[in-house]
VOGU-3710 file (C-alpha; in Angstrom, 3 decimals, decimal comma):
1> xxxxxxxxxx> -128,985/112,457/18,045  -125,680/111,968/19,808  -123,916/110,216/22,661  -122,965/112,391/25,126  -119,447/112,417/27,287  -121,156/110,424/30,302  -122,927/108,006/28,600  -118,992/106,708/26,184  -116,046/104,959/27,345  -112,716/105,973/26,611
11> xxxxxxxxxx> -111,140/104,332/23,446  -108,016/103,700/24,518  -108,510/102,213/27,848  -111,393/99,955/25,772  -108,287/98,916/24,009  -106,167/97,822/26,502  -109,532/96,193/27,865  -109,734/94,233/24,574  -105,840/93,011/25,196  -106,552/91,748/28,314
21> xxxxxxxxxx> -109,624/89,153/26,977  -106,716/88,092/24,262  -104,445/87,331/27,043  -106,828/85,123/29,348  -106,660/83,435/25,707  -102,740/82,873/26,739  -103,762/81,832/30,524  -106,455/79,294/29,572  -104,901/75,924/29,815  -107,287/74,028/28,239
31> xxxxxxxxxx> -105,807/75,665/24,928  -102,762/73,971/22,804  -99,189/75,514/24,824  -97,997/76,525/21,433  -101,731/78,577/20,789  -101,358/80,105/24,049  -97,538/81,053/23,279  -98,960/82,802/20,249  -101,411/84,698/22,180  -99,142/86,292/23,919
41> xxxxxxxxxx> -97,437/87,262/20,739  -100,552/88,368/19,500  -100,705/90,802/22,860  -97,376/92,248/22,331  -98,474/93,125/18,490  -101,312/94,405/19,424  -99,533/96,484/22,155  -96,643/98,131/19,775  -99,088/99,540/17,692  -101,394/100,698/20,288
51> xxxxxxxxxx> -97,895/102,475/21,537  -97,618/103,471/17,506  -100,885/105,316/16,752  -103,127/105,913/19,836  -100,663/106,598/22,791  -98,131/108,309/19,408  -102,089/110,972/19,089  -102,455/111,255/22,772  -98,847/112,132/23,517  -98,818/114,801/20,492
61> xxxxxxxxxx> -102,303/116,293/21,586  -100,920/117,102/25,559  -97,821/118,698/23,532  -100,112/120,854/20,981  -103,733/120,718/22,631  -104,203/119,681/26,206  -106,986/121,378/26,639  -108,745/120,007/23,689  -111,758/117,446/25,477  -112,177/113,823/24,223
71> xxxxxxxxxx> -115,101/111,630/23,451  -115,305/110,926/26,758  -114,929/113,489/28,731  -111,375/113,290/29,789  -108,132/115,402/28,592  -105,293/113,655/26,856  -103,607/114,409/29,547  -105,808/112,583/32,039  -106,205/109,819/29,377  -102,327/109,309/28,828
81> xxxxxxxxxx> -101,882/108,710/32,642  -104,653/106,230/33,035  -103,505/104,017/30,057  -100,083/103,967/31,213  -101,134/102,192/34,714  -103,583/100,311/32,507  -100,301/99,271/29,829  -98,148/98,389/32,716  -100,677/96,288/34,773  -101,369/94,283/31,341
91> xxxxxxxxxx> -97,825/94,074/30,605  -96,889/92,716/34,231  -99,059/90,521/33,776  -98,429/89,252/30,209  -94,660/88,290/31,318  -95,987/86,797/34,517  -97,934/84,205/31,921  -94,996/83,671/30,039  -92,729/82,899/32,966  -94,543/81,173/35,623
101> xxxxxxxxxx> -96,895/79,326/33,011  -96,089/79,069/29,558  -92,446/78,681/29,376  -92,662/75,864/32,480  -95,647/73,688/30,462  -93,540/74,207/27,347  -90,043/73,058/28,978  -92,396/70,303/30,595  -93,336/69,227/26,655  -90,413/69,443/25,731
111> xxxxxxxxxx> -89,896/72,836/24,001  -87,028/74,813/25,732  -85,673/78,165/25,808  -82,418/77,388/27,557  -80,480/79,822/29,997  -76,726/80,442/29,058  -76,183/78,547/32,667  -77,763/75,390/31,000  -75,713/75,407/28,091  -73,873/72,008/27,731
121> xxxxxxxxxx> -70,306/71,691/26,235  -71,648/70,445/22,544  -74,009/73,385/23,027  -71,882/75,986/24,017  -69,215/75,126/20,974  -71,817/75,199/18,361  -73,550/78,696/19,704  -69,647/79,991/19,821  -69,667/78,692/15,981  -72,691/80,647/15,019
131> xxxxxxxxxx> -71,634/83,666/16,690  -68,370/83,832/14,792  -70,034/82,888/11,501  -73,723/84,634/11,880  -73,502/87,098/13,836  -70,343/88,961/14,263  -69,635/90,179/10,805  -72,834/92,022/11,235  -73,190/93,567/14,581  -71,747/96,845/14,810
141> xxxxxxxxxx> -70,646/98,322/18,175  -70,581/101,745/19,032  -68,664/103,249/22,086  -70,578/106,988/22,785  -68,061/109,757/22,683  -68,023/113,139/20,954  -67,218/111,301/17,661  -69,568/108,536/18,407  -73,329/110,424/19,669  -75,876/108,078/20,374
151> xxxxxxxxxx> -77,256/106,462/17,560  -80,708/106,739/16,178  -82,157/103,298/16,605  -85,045/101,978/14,040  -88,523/101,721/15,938  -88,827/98,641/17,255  -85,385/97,398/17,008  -83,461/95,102/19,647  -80,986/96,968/21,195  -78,248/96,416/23,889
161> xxxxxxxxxx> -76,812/98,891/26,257  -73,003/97,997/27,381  -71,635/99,166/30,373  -67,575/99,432/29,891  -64,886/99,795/32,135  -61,307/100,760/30,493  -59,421/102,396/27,855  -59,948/101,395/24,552  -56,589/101,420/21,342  -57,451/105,382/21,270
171> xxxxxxxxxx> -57,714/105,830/25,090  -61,007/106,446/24,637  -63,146/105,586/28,074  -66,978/106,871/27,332  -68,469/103,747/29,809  -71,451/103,381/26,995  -72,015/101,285/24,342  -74,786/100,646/22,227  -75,256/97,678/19,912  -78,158/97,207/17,809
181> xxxxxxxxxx> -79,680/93,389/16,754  -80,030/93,843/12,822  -83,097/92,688/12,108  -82,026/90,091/9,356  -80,968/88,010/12,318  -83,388/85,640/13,955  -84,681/86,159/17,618  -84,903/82,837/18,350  -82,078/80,040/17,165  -82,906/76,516/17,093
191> xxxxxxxxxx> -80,117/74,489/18,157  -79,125/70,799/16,196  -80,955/67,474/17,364  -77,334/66,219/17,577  -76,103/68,130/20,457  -79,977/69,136/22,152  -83,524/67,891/22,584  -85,613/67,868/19,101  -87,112/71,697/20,514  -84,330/73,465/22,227
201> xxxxxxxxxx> -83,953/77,375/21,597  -81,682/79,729/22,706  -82,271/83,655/22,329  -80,263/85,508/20,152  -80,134/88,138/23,166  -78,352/84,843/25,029  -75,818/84,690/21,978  -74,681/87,899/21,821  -74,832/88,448/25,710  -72,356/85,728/26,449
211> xxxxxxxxxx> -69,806/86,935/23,870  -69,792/90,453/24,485  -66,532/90,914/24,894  -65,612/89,926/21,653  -66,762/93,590/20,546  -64,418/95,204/23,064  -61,488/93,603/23,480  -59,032/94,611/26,556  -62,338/96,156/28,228  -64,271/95,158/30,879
221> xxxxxxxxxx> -67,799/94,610/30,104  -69,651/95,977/33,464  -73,484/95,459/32,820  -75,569/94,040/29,345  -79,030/95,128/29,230  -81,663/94,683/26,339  -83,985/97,607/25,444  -86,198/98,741/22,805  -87,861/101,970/21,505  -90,994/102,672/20,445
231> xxxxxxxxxx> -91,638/105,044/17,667  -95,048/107,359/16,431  -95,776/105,531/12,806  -98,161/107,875/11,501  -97,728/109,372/8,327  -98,629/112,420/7,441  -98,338/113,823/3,901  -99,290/117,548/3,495  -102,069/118,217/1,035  -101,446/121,546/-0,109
241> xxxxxxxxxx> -97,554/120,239/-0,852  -98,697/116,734/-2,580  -98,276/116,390/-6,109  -97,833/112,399/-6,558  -99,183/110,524/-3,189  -97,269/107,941/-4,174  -93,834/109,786/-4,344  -94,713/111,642/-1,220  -95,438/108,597/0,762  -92,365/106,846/0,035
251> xxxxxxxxxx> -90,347/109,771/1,307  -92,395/109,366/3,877  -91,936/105,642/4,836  -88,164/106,499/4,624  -89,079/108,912/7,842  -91,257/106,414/9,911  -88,622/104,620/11,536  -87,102/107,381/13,363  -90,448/109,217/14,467  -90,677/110,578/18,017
261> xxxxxxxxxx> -90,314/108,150/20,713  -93,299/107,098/22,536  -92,605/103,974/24,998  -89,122/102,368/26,017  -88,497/98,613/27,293  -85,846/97,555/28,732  -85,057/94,256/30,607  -85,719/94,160/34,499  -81,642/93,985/35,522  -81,612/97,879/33,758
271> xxxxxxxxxx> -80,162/100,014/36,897  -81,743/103,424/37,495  -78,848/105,199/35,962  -78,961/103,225/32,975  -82,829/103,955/32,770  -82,045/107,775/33,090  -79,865/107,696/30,484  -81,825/106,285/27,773  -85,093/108,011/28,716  -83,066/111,507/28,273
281> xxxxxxxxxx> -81,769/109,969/25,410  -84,932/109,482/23,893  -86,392/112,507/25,429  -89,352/110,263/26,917  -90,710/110,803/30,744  -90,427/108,129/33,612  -94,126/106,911/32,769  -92,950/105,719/29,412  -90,517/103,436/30,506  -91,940/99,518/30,630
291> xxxxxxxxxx> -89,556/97,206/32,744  -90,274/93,214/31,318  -89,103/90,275/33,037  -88,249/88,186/29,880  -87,428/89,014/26,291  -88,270/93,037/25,363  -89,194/91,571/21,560  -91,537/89,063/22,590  -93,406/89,412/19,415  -90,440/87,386/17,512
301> xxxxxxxxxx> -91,068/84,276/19,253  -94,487/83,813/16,972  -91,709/82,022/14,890  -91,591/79,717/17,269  -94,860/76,800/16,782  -93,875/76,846/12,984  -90,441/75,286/14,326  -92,109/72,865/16,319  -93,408/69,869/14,792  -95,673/68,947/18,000
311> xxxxxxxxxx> -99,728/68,644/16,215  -100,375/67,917/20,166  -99,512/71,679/21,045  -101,251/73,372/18,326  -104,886/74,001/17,618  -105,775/70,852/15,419  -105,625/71,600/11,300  -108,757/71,525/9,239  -109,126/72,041/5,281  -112,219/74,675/4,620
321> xxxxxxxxxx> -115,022/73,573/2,321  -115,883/74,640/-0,931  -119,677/75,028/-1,645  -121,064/71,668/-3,155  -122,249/73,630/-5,886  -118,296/74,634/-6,668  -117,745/70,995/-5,537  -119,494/69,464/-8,367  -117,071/70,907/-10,561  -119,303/73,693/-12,324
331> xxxxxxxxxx> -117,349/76,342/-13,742  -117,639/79,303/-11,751  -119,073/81,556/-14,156  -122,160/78,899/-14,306  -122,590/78,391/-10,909  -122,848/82,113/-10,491  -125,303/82,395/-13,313  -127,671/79,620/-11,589  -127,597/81,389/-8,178  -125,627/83,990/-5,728
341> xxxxxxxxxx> -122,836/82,071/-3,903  -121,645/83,380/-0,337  -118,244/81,890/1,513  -118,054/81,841/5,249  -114,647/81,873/5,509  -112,230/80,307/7,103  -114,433/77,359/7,328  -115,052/77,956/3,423  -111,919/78,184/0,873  -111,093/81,354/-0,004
351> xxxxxxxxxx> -110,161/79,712/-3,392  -113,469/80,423/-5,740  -112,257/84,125/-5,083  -108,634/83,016/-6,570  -110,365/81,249/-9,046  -112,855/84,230/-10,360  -109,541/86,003/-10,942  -107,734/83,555/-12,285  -110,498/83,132/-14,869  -110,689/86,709/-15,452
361> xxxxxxxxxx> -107,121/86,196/-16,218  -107,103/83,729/-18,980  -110,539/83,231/-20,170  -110,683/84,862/-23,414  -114,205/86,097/-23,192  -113,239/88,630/-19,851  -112,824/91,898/-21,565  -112,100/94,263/-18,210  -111,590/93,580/-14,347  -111,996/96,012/-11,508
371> xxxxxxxxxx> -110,945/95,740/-7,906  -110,133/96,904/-4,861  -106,873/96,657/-2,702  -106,809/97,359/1,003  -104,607/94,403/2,739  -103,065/91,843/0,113  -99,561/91,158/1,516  -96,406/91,227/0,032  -96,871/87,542/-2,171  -100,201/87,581/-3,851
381> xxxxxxxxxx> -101,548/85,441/-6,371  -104,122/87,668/-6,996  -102,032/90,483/-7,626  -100,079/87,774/-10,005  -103,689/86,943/-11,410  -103,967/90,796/-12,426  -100,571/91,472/-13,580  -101,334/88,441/-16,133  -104,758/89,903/-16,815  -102,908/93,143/-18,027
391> xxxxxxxxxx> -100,408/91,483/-19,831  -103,175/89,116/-21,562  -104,454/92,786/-23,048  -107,339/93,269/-20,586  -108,435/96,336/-19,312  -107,761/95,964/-15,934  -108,286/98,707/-13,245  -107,049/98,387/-9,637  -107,760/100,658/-6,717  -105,044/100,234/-4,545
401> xxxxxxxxxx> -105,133/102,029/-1,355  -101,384/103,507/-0,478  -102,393/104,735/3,192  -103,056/101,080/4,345  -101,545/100,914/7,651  -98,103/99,500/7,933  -99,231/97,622/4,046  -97,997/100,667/2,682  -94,835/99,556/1,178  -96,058/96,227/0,047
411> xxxxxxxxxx> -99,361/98,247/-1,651  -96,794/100,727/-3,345  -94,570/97,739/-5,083  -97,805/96,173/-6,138  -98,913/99,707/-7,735  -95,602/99,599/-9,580  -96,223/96,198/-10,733  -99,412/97,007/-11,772  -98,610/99,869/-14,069  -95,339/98,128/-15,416
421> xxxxxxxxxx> -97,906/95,903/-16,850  -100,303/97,740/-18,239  -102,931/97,898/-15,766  -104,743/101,318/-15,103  -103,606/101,873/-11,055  -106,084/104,690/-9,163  -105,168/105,455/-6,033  -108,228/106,317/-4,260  -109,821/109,645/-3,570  -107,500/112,142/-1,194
431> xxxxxxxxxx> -108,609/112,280/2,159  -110,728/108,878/2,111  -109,183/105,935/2,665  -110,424/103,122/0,226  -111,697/100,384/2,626  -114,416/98,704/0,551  -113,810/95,112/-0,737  -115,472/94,892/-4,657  -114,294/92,716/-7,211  -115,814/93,196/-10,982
441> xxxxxxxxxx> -115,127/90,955/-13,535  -116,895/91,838/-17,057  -117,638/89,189/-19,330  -118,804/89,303/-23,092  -121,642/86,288/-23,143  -123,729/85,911/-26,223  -123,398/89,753/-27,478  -123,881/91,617/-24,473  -121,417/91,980/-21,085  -122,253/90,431/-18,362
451> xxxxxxxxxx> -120,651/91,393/-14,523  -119,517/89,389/-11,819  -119,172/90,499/-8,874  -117,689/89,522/-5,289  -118,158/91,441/-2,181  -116,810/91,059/1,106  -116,126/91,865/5,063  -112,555/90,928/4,365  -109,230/91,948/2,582  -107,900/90,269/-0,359
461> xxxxxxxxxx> -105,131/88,167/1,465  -105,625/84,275/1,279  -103,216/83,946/4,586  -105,724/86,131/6,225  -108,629/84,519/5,268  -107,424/81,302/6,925  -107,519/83,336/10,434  -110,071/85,809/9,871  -114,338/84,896/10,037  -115,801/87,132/7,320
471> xxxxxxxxxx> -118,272/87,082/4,740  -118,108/87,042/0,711  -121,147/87,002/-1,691  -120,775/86,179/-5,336  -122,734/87,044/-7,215  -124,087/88,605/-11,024  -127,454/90,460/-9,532  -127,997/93,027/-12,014  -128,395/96,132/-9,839  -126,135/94,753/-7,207
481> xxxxxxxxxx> -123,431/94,955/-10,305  -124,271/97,739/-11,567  -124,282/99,768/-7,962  -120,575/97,965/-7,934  -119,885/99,489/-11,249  -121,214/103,214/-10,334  -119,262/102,969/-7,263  -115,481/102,427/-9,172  -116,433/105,302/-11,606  -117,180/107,546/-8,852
491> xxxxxxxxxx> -114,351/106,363/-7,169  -112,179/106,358/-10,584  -113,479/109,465/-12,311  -115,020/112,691/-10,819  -118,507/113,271/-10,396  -121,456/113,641/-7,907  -122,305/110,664/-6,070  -124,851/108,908/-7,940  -127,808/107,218/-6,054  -127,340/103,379/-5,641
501> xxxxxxxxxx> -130,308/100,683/-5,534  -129,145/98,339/-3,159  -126,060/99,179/-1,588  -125,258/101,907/1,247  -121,423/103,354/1,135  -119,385/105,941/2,903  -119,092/108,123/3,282  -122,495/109,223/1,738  -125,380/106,784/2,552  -124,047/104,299/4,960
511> xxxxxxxxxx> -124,291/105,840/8,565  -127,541/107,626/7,454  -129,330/104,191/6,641  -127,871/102,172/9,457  -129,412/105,240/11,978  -132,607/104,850/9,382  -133,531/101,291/10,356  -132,294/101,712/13,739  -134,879/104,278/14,361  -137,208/102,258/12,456
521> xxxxxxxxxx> -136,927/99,501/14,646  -137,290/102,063/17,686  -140,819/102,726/15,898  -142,231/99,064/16,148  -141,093/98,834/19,909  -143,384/101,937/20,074  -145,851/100,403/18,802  -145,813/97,338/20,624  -144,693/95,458/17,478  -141,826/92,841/18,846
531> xxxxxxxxxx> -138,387/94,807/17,971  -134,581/93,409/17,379  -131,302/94,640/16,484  -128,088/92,266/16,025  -125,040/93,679/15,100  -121,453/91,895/14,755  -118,468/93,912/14,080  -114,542/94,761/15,325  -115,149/98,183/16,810  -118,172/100,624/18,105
541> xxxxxxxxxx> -117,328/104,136/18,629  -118,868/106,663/16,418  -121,413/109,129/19,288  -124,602/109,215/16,935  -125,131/105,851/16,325  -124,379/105,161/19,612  -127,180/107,629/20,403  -129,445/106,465/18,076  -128,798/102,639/20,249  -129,618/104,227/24,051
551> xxxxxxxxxx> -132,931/105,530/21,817  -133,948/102,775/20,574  -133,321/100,761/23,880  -135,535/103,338/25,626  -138,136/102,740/23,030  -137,914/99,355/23,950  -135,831/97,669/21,045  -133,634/94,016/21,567  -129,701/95,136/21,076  -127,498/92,241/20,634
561> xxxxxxxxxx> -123,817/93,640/20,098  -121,205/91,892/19,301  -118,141/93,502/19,011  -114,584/92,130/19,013  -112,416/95,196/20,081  -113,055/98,227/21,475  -116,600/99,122/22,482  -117,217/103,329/23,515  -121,016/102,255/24,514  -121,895/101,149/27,603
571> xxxxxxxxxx> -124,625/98,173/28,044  -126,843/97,425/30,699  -127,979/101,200/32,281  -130,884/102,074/33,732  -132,412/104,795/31,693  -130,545/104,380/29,068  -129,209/101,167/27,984  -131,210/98,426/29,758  -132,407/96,321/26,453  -128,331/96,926/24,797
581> xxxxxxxxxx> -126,060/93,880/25,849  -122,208/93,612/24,344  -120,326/90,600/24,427  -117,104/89,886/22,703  -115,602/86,801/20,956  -112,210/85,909/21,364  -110,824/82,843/20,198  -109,011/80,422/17,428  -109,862/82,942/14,693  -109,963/86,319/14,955
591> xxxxxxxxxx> -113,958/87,929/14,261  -113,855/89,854/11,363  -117,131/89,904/9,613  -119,296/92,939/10,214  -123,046/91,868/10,077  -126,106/93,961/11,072  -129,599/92,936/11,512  -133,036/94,896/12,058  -135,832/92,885/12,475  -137,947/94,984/10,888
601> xxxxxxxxxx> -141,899/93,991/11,472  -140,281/90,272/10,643  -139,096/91,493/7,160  -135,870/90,614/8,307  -133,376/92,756/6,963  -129,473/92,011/6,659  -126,091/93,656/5,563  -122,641/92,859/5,736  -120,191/95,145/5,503  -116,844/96,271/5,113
611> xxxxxxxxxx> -117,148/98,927/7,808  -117,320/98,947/11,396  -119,100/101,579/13,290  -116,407/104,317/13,481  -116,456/107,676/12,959  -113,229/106,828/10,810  -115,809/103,941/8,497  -118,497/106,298/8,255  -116,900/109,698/7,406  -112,995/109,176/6,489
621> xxxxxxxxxx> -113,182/105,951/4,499  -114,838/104,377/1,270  -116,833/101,671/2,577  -119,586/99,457/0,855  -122,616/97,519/2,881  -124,257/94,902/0,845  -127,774/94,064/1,596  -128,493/89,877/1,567  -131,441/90,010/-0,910  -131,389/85,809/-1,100
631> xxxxxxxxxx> -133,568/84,631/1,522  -132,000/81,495/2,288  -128,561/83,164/2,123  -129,963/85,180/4,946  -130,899/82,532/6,846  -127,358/80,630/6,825  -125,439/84,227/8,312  -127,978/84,172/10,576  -127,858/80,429/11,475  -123,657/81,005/10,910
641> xxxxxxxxxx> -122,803/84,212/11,450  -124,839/85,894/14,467  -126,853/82,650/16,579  -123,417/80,726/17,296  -121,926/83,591/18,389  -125,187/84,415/20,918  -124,800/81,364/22,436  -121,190/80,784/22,741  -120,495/80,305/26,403  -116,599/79,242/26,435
651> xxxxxxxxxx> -114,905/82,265/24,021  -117,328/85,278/24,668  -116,938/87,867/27,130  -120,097/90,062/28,526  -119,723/93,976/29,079  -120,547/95,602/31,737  -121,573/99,274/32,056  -117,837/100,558/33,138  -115,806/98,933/30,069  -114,801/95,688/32,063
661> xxxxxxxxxx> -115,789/92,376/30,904  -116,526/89,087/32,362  -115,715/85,715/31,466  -119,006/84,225/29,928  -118,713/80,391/31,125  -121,874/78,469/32,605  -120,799/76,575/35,311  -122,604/72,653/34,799  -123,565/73,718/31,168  -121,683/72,166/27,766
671> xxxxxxxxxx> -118,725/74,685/27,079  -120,034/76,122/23,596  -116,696/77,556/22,142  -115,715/78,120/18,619  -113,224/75,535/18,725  -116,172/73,122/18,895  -118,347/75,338/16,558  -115,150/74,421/13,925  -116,600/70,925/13,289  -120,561/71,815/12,957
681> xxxxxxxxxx> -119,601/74,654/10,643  -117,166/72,960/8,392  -120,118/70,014/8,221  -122,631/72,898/7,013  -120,500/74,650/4,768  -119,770/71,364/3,253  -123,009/70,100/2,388  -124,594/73,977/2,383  -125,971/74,776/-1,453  -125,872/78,213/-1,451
//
């Protein structure tokens, strides 16, 4: 059973939807300045690789198949044009934050970005000193003639177009310039305490705009105008060609930079002609242009709050918990053995995962680890933790997914690494992307091995798990190991999928037991039996579990969604969706954890998972879902994980039937918002037990 195209939204404009609940992040002004300056940040990421992948697939399928019909009805035609006044409505509006609100309350704290007008004497010396010194020898001019064509610009990069009026040494008088920001140079400078405030900034764009003419002497510099391109980053690597992914990928990366272009900004003061010129030169249409009043790379200014030592403008610091039973200074291996251990991070350390490793490292008893490697970052300990493993002469086997989004180049060195020291390096099965988050350590204990195991919602990436809410259960359950252990040899070696006892995993078993207790709980509701679904996660698109939720609603079944990002189902219809409602959480951290619950006759069943419910989790990627077999484990997601976030009335947002959401605040009620869920969750991961 499937959704059909009148009963889905359209992913892309749910995308854009989910930017605009990040942003009201940036307009609320009960939040710390330097928090809301980030958000904004946060929207412009977000935004440059929505511009990257999904408008990059939508532009390519109205070149090669614009008749071809999407999810939701619409042609990629009709869904380019829509997200385009969507994009520049959001965008408007971002730099209408920044200007009017942010920057103001910032210059008001004492933080300032200052205008090359404002510059004082002792300022304007010391910028004309870093210029010379920092940023002259590497900016290279070039004047467009026949010898000169324009250049081709790395996605992303800050750019300036110069207007030019004269003859240059050669008599050369093109009228064009282009000069590209490398990107070793900072977007932001801070300037001395001497000669400024404690938090005065200038933008590099300021620097190199007020000595221009030091790059064409004798010429008249005529207009300065910032732009930047962006550029498809998809790779694509040829099956029928690939020998080593690996090798192929890296000629790949190499490519990335200069895909086709799919959006250009470009300052507000940009005159038409100028605006003609570089969409022609980019071969891009007059809907892909973005004007910005402000800074085109407003994504560099996230540098900014770690520059400013204010504690009053940021979101106040807090040091996550370790279990008491890791508290009381058991070895891990012990406390493992005495029960199953799960971490709610952030408010939890993500340290006892460090540790496991680390003692899988060095303890002399560890005879093999396993693992996989999704999102780890480019300075890992626990990549350090099994490149001393290897070295130490244990077998160590690492699954390191190469086709991690825009990790590929960090996941490639760390491949290398591995094998340079010893370490048996798989990359994954072809075609599925290795998404599941298993960690195996095998121990010899009193003449026989012994596994221990860690599973989780999240990557491997400490920084990450500071920001991110997600799950991780340790554990040493026998069959919960041992489904961990089929599932690296089928992974590793080649085989038929062998049948797990607890687990569900893409793409074989996971989508077909999620629809399974779905339709189970659509049973009970039949029978008049009370009936309830809860179900956290980032995105919900994939049509037949969608289905399978209007089905169950009509049967009669409680759906509780809670979804972060995009959302293709919508809530609330008569007919067909009355019992489903969606809300979204958007707030200090960024909701992570993937968490489904069926009710089941009170039996209470629970998973987390590494997968969200895509057609992308379910059928492209490697994904594990871990039943919580400990009963009071269950209870604390529930109590953590899923009941907070039902009741939050200051961070969520409620879905309606058409994609838009509305602010969920209760006017004369407490404001229950996860910045004041921080404290009570810290105080029960603290004293929690399990």
């Amino acid at each position: 059973m499937g959704a059909t195209a009148d009963t889905l939204l359209n992913r892309e404009l749910g995308l854009i939807e989910f930017n605009r609940r990040v942003l009201a992040q940036a307009e609320d002004e009960t939040l710390p300045l330097l928090e809301r300056l980030k958000f904004l940040c946060i929207v412009s990421s977000n935004l440059d690789e929505f511009f990257e992948v999904r408008v990059a697939w939508l532009k390519d399928n109205v070149q090669h198949n614009p008749n071809r019909i999407l999810a939701d009805g619409s042609t990629p035609g009709q869904a380019l044009a829509k997200v385009a006044t969507a994009a520049r409505e959001l965008i408007r509006r971002q730099y209408d934050v920044l200007r009017a609100n942010v920057l103001p309350a910032l210059r008001s704290a004492g933080v300032v970005f200052l205008r090359r007008a404002e510059w004082s004497v002792e300022q304007r010396a010391w910028i004309r000193d870093y210029f010379l010194r920092e940023v002259l020898p590497v900016l290279t001019p070039i004047g467009l003639d026949p010898s000169h064509p324009f250049p081709k610009l790395l996605n992303k990069s800050l750019n300036f177009a110069i207007e030019l009026e004269g003859r240059d040494a050669f008599g050369r008088n093109s009228g064009i310039a282009i000069v590209q920001a490398p990107r070793i140079l900072p977007r932001v400078i801070k300037l001395p305490e001497v000669i400024s405030g404690p938090h005065q900034f200038v933008f590099l764009s300021s620097i190199v705009h007020e000595h221009i003419d030091e790059l064409f002497a004798g010429m008249t510099v005529k207009g300065f105008y910032q732009f930047r391109v962006t550029r498809n980053s998809e790779l694509t690597v040829e099956e029928e060609e690939l020998k080593n992914l690996r090798t192929a990928l890296q000629g790949e990366l190499r490519q990335r930079q200069y895909g086709d272009a799919v959006r250009l900004e470009i300052a507000d003061n940009c005159p038409a002609h100028m605006e003609d010129y570089l969409l022609a030169q980019f071969t891009l249409q007059r809907d892909d242009v973005f004007r910005v009043d402000g800074p085109v790379n407003l994504v560099r200014l996230m540098q900014v709050p770690d520059m400013v030592d204010v504690p009053a403008l940021k979101f106040r610091p807090f040091v996550p918990a370790l279990p008491s039973l890791l508290a009381k200074k058991a070895t891990l291996f012990e406390a493992m053995r005495k029960q199953d251990i799960l971490l709610h991070h952030p408010f939890q350390s993500f340290q006892p995962v460090i540790d496991l490793l680390n003692l899988g490292a060095t303890d002399p008893q560890v005879v093999a680890i396993k693992m996989t490697v999704y999102r780890t970052g480019t300075d890992s300990v626990l990549m350090e933790s099994l490149i001393a493993a290897a070295r130490a002469g244990k077998q160590v086997t690492v699954i390191v997914e190469l086709m991690a989004r825009f990790d590929e180049e960090a996941n490639i060195s760390w491949a290398q690494r591995l094998e340079d020291a010893g370490a048996h390096v798989v990359y994954g099965v072809y075609g599925y992307k290795v998404h599941a988050k298993m960690l195996m350590v095998v121990r010899r204990e009193e003449g026989q091995l012994r596994r221990y195991v860690h599973l989780g919602t999240g990557n491997y990436h400490p920084r990450t798990a500071r920001m991110y809410t997600d799950f991780g259960l340790l554990t040493c359950n026998d069959d919960i190991a041992s489904d961990v252990n089929d599932l690296f040899v089928q992974i590793t070696g080649l085989g038929r999928a062998s049948k797990l006892k607890h687990l569900l995993s893409s793409p074989f078993t996971l989508l077909p037991g999620m629809v399974e207790r779905i339709r189970a709980e659509a049973e009970h509701a039949k029978a008049g039996k009370p009936a309830r679904i809860i179900a956290k996660m980032n995105a919900l698109l994939e049509g037949e579990i969608i289905g399978e939720l209007y089905a169950a609603s009509q049967a009669g079944v409680k759906i509780q969604l809670i979804v972060r990002g995009v959302c293709a189902l919508k809530p609330g219809v008569p007919g067909l969706s009355e019992n489903i409602t969606v809300r979204s959480i958007i707030g200090r951290f960024l909701e992570h954890s993937r968490v489904f619950y069926y009710l089941n006759g009170g039996n209470e069943d629970l998973f987390i998972s590494s997968a969200d419910w895509m057609g992308r989790n379910f059928f492209r990627r490697i994904e594990t879902c871990v039943p919580i077999l400990d009963k009071k484990i269950k209870q604390r997601i529930i109590r953590e994980g899923l009941k907070p976030y039902l009741a939050d009335n200051g961070n969520a947002w409620e879905m309606s039937a058409d994609g838009s959401y509305r602010h969920r605040t209760t006017r004369g009620q407490p404001r229950i918002a996860q910045e004041s869920l921080l404290a009570e969750l810290t105080v029960v991961s603290r004293a929690i037990k399990r």
